[in-house]
C-alpha positions, 0 to 999 in steps of 0.5 A, spaced: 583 532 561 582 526 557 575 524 559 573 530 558 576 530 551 572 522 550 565 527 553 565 532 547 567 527 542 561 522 544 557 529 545 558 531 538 558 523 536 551 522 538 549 529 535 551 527 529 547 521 529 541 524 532 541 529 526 542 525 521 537 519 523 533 526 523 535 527 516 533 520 515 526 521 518 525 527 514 527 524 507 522 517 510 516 521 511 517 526 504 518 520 501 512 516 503 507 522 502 510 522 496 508 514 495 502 517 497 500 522 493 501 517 487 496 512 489 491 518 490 493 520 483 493 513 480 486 512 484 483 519 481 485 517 474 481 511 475 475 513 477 475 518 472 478 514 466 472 509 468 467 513 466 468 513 459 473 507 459 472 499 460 474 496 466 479 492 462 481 497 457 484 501 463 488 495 467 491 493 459 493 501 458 495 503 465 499 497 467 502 498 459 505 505 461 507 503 469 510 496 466 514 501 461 516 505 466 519 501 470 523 497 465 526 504 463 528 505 470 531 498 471 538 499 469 538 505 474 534 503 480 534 496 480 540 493 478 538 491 471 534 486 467 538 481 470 533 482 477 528 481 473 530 471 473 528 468 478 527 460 478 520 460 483 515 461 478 510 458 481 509 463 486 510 469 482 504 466 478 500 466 485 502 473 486 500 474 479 493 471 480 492 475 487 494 481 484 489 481 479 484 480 484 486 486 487 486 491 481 480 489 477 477 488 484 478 495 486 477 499 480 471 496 479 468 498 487 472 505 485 467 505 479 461 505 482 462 507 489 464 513 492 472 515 492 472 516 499 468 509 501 472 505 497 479 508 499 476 506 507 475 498 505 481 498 501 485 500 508 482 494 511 487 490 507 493 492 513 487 488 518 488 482 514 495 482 513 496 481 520 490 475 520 493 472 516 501 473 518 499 468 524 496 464 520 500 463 514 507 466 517 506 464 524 508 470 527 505 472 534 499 476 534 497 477 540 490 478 544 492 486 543 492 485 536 487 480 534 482 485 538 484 491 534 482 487 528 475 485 529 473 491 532 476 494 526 472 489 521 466 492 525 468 497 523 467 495 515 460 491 518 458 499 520 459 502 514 456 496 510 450 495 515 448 488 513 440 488 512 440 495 510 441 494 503 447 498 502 452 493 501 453 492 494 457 488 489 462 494 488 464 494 496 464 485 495 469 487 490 473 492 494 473 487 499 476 481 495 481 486 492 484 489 500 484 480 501 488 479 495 492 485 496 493 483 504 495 476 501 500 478 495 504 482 501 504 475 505 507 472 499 512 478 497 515 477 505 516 469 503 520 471 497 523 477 499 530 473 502 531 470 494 526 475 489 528 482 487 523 487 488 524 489 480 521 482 480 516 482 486 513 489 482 513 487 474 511 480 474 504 483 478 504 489 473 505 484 467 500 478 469 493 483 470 495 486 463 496 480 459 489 478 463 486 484 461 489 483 454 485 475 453 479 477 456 479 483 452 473 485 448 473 489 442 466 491 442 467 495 448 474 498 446 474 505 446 480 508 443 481 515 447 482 521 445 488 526 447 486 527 454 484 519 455 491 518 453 494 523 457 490 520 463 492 513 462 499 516 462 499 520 467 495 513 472 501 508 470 505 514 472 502 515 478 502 508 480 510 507 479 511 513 483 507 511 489 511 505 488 518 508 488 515 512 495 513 506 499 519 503 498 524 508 499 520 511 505 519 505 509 527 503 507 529 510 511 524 509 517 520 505 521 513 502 519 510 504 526 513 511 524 510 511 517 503 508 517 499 512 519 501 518 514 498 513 509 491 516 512 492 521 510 489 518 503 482 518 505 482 526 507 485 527 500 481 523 497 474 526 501 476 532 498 478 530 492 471 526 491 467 532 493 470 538 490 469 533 483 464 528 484 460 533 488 460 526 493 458 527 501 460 521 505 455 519 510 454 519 518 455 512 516 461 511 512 465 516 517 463 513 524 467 506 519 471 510 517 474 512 524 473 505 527 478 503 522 482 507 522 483 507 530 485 500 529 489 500 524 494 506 528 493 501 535 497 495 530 502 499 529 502 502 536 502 495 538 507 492 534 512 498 536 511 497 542 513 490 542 519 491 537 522 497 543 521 491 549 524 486 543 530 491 543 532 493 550 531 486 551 536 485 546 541 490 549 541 488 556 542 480 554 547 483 550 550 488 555 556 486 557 557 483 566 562 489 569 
């Protein structure tokens, strides 16, 4: 009677925890399209914004109204500004300066490339993070891994086609902002055991805007209009909402379960691209895009399958000798 008694109540202990971990993957997966539909937001705003506005013009208001959002978030969601004092400026400075490259480079291959086009070479950036973690983190990568990132910047080779005089200064510039970007994300796992993330997220918005403010010229200065205004709002919004989503996302479940939902950018954006800009990727840019996008899903396959052999190493070391 008794063991039967232990039976129903590990039985009903492991239905709790499976549907609770149910529940947490459900709040992790809402969470992330929600981080997702953010950035498509963000980079929908851009590129409309772009057309009227200065390249400048626009990191200076759209990180004003992201950097105001997340101060008045902080007391409730961060700690306080308390979060915001950290001792290793130098590195803060370093992100600062990657995170400029990455916005002003990205937003200027958006201006002048199609959505979906610069979408696709931004997602090269998850390629070069795993690069660059075995270079500058020394973390293993794998033969596995190391295939699945050259094919993948084949990938990028088809789309751009060297020779055919397709490259251009745009997709150059969304190249440099998806390697700054990889690097910034190499940076935040450096710091990540002594830095808040309030401080990893507003020192990054800060540094680009007071960029934009010292290199800003007047000439070229446009005050918007109502809709301009209600755009550039709605941008630095969008960013702290996709902010918000990636991070509470990817606290609730694993990354290798997550990661491949953030593709699901590029279907929002080709259809957002072609139901406003009236643009078509071609037969190149898709056949990129696929190659990109398998290699990107094959790390993360890759990198969970290591974890479980890593966890059920673990269990057996850890299981005891009867």
């Amino acid at each position: 009677m008794f063991s039967s008694r232990l039976g129903k109540l590990s039985k009903s202990a492991f239905e709790v925890a499976r549907t609770t971990m149910q529940d947490d993957i459900r709040q992790a997966i809402s969470w992330l399209l929600l981080g997702v539909a953010g950035g498509l937001g963000l980079d929908l705003c851009a590129k409309q914004l772009l057309q009227a506005y200065s390249l400048r013009e626009f990191v200076l208001l759209r990180s004003l109204f992201a950097l105001v959002i997340f101060l008045l978030l902080a007391p409730r969601l961060f700690g306080g500004l308390r979060q915001l004092r950290t001792r290793r400026w130098r590195w803060h400075a370093l992100r600062t300066a990657l995170a400029a490259g990455a916005m002003f480079g990205f937003f200027y291959g958006l201006a002048h490339m199609p959505l979906v086009d610069a979408l696709t070479l931004g997602f090269t950036a998850p390629l070069m993070v795993t690069a660059l973690s075995a270079m500058f983190l020394g973390e293993h990568v794998g033969w596995h891994r190391w295939m699945a990132v050259i094919v993948g910047f084949v990938g990028t080779l088809v789309m751009l086609r060297p020779g055919s005089g397709e490259i251009s200064a745009a997709s150059v510039a969304v190249l440099i902002a998806a390697f700054c970007y990889a690097t910034q994300a190499i940076t935040a796992r450096h710091l990540s055991d002594t830095e808040s993330t309030l401080s990893l997220s507003v020192y990054v918005i800060l540094g680009p805007m007071l960029i934009a403010i010292a290199f800003l010229d007047q000439s070229s200065w446009i005050t918007p209009d109502r809709a301009g205004w209600l755009l550039m709002a709605l941008a630095g919004a969008c960013s702290a909402i996709a902010w918000v989503g990636f991070i509470n996302g990817y606290r609730r479940a694993s990354p290798a379960l997550l990661a491949p939902l953030e593709y699901t950018a590029l279907i929002g954006g080709a259809v957002a691209g072609f139901l406003i800009w009236d643009e078509i990727p071609d037969r190149w840019t898709v056949i990129g895009a696929s190659i990109i996008i398998a290699s990107g899903l094959y790390v993360v396959y890759r990198e969970a399958t290591l974890k479980k052999v890593a966890q059920k190493k673990g269990a057996q070391v850890a299981r005891p000798s009867l």
